[in-house]
N, C-alpha and C positions, 0 to 999 in steps of 0.2 A: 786317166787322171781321176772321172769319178770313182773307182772302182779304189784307187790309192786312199782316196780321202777319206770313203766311206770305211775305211781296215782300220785308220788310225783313230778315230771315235771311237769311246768306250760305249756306246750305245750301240754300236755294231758289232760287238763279240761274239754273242749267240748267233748272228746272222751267220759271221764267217766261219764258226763249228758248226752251224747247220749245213754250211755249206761245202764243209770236209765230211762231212758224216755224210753227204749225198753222192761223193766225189768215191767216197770210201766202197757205200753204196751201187755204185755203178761202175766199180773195178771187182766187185763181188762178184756180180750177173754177168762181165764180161768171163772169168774163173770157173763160174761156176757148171757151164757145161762139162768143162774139162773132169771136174768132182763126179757128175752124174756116169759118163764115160767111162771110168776106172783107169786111162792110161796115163801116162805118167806118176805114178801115186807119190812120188819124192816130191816132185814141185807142187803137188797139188797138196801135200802136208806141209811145206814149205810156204805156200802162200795158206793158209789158212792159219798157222801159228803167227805169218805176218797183217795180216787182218785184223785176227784177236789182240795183236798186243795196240794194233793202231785205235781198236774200239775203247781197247782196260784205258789207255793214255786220255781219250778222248770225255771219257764217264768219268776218270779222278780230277781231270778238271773244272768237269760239270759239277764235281761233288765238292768239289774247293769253292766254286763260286758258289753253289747251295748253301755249305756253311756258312760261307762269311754273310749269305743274305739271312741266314738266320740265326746272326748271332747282331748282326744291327736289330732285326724283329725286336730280338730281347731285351736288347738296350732299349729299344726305344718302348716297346711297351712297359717297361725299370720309370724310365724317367713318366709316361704317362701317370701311373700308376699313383705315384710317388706325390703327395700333393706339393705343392711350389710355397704354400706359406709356409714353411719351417726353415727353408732356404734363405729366406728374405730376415734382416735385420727388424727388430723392433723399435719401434718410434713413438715416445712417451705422447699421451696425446694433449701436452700442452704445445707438442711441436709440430701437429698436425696441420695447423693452420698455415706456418710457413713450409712445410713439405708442399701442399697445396699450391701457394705459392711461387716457390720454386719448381714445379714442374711447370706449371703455367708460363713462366719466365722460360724456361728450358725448350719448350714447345715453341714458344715465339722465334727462341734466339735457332733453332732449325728450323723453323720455316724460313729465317731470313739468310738463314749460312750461304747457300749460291749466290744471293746479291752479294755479300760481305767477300766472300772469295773472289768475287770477281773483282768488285773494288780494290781489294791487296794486289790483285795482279794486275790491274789498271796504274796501280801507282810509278811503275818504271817508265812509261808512256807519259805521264804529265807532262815533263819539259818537252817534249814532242805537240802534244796536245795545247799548250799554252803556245809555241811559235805560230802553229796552223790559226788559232784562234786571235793572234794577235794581228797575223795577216789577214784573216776573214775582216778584222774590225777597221784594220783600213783601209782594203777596199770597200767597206761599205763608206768610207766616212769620205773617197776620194766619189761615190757614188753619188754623197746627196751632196755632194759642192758641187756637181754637174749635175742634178737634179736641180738644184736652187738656181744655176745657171739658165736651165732651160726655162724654167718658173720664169724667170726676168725674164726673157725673151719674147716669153709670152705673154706675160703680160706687155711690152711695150708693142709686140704684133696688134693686139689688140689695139691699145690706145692710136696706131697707125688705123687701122680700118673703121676706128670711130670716126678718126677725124677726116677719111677718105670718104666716108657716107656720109659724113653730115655736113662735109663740102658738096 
């Protein structure tokens, strides 16, 4: 399974050519006594035409991924290169002060965009949220009537143990 995961990552490409190049490699040294021997010399021309064509396949791939790594190089050394204020619009500097402004504003309203998103998607939830809270508030309210119940109680316990002590 690791072995699956790690093929389908673009970050494992050269690993898995390296690892046909070794495979490739080590079907060579298996051949290759046969070559130094001289017998067979049809199969032994035979696999070496089939070798070299698995090498040429194996380097124009290398050489397709070489290019396109440098032909992003060029782009991006294009855009380094290239300075970024000519890109950018101009802004008369009577308007500088609200550009200012407005990025200041801009900056606040992302910082706060995750609470703000979370809120819009809190809002389906309300009527749910209002029942639970409506039942929270009367159990509390059936709480301090029995709260206020025990208070009397206790206080007339008291008033009994005054009058039982000072009989």
């Amino acid at each position: 399974t690791l072995d699956l995961t790690c093929r389908k990552a673009p970050c494992f490409v050269k690993f898995s050519e390296m690892e046909k190049m070794a495979n490739i490699q080590a079907e060579i040294n298996e051949v290759q006594p046969l070559l130094l021997s001289g017998r067979n010399f049809a199969l032994v021309s035979t696999w070496k035409f089939y070798f070299i064509g698995k090498k040429c396949k194996i380097l124009q791939d290398m050489n397709k991924h070489l290019e396109a790594v440098l032909k992003e190089k060029r782009a991006l050394r294009k855009r380094l290169i290239k300075p970024r204020c000519q890109e950018s619009l101009p802004i008369e500097a009577t308007y500088h002060k609200y550009v200012v402004e407005l990025l200041t504003e801009a900056v606040t309203f992302i910082e706060k965009l995750e609470s703000h998103v979370q809120t819009a998607r809190s809002i389906p939830q309300i009527p749910n949220i209002m029942k639970n809270m409506d039942t929270a508030l009367t159990k509390r309210e059936v709480l301090v009537m029995e709260l206020e119940e025990l208070a009397e109680q206790i206080l007339k316990w008291r008033e009994l143990q005054k009058e039982v002590y000072s009989d």
